[in-house]
N, C-alpha and C positions, 0 to 999 in steps of 0.2 A: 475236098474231103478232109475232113480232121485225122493226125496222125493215129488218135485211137481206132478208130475206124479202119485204116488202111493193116494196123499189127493185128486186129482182131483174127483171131482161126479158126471162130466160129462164126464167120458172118455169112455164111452160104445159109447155117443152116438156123438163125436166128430169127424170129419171129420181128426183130426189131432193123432186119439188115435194109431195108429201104431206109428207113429215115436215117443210119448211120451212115449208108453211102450217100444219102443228098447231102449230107455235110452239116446236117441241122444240131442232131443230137450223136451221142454217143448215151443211151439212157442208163442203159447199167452202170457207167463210170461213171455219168454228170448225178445219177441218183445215189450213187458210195457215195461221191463227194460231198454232195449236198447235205444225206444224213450227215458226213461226219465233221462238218459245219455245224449243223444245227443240233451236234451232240457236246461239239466244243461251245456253244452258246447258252448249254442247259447248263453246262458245268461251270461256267462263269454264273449263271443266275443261282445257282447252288451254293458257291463260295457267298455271293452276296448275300442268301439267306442264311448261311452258318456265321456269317457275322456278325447280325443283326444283333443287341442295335448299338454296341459298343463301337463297332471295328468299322465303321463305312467307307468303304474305298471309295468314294467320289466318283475318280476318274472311269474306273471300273463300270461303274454307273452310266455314265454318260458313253463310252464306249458301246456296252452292249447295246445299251438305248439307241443306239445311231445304228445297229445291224440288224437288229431283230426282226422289223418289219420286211426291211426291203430281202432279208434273207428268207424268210419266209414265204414270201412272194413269188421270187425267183422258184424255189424248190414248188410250188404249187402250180404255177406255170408250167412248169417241163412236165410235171408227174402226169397234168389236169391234160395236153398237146401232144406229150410222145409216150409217156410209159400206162396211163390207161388204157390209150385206146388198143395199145398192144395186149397189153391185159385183156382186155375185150373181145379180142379177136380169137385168146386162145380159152377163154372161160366164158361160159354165160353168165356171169356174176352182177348182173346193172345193182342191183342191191349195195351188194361192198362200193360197188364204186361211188355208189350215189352218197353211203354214211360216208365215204370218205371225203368227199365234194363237202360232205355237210359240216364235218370236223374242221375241213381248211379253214373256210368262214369262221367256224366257233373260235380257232388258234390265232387268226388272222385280228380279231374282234379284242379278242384278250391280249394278244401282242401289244396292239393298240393301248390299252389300259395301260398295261404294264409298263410300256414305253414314260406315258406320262406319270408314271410317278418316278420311275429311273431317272428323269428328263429332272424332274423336281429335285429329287435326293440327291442329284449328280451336280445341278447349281447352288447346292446346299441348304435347302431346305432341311428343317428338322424330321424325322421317321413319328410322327405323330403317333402311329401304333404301329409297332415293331411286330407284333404275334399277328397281325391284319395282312401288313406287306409280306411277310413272310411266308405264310399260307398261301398268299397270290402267285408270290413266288414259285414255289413247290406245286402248286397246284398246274400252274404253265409246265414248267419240264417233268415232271412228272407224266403229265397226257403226250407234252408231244413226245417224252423216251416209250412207251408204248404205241404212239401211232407210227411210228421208225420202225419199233420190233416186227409190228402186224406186217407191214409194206414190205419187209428184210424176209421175214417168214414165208407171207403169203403172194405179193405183189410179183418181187423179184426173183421167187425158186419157179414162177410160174409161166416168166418171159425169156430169162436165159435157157440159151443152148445148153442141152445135156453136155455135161461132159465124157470124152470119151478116153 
């Protein structure tokens, strides 16, 4: 069992304490964490478009590009195996769950895109059009800083234990 699991004080009375005692997930802590990954990744993708197209950190570039994917992935895996189906069990909601199923794909899709021109800009290529990339940009963290707030809001005030 993971040490989160074991300091948790609410795990009798949590909807998610089975899968924290098999040692699998801790979902409320691997999903803070993950958002707050995937909020440190909007914010680098952010910095990249407020520079555009004078200032291009390279490296930067190529950094984010090497995370974005497989981060993405990972957060979509735990949410899609341990914190839905929790969800599920305390909401009838197949609807939300299902847009959100359909979002991962669409974030997953654009990751992808966006990777490849990071990947490009990053080995130095030129920004062909600076107002294009940049909207891509913005356009990526922008949805995923919303799909994080809706999950923070509604996902996770819906599986953690009340507080007492």
């Amino acid at each position: 069992m993971r040490q989160e699991a074991r300091n948790c004080r609410k795990l009798e009375d949590c909807p998610l304490g089975t899968i924290c005692c098999a040692g699998e997930h801790v979902p409320c802590i691997d999903m803070g964490r993950m958002h707050a990954a995937k909020l440190d990744l909007c914010a680098a993708l952010e910095e990249i478009a407020d520079n555009l197209p004078a200032r291009v950190d390279r490296f930067r570039c190529l950094s984010v590009a090497s995370n974005l994917v497989p981060l993405l992935r990972a957060c979509h895996r735990l949410e899609e195996e341990a914190v839905f189906p929790a969800f599920a069990a305390q909401r009838d909601e197949a609807a939300v769950i299902a847009r959100l199923k359909t979002e991962h794909l669409e974030d997953e899709c654009a990751a992808e895109d966006l990777t490849e021109m990071l990947l490009a800009v990053g080995h130095g290529e030129a920004v062909a059009n600076p107002e294009a990339f940049g909207y891509m940009l913005r356009a990526f963290f922008e949805a995923a800083r919303r799909h994080i707030a809706f999950e923070r809001d509604h996902i996770l005030a819906a599986i953690r234990p009340a507080e007492s």
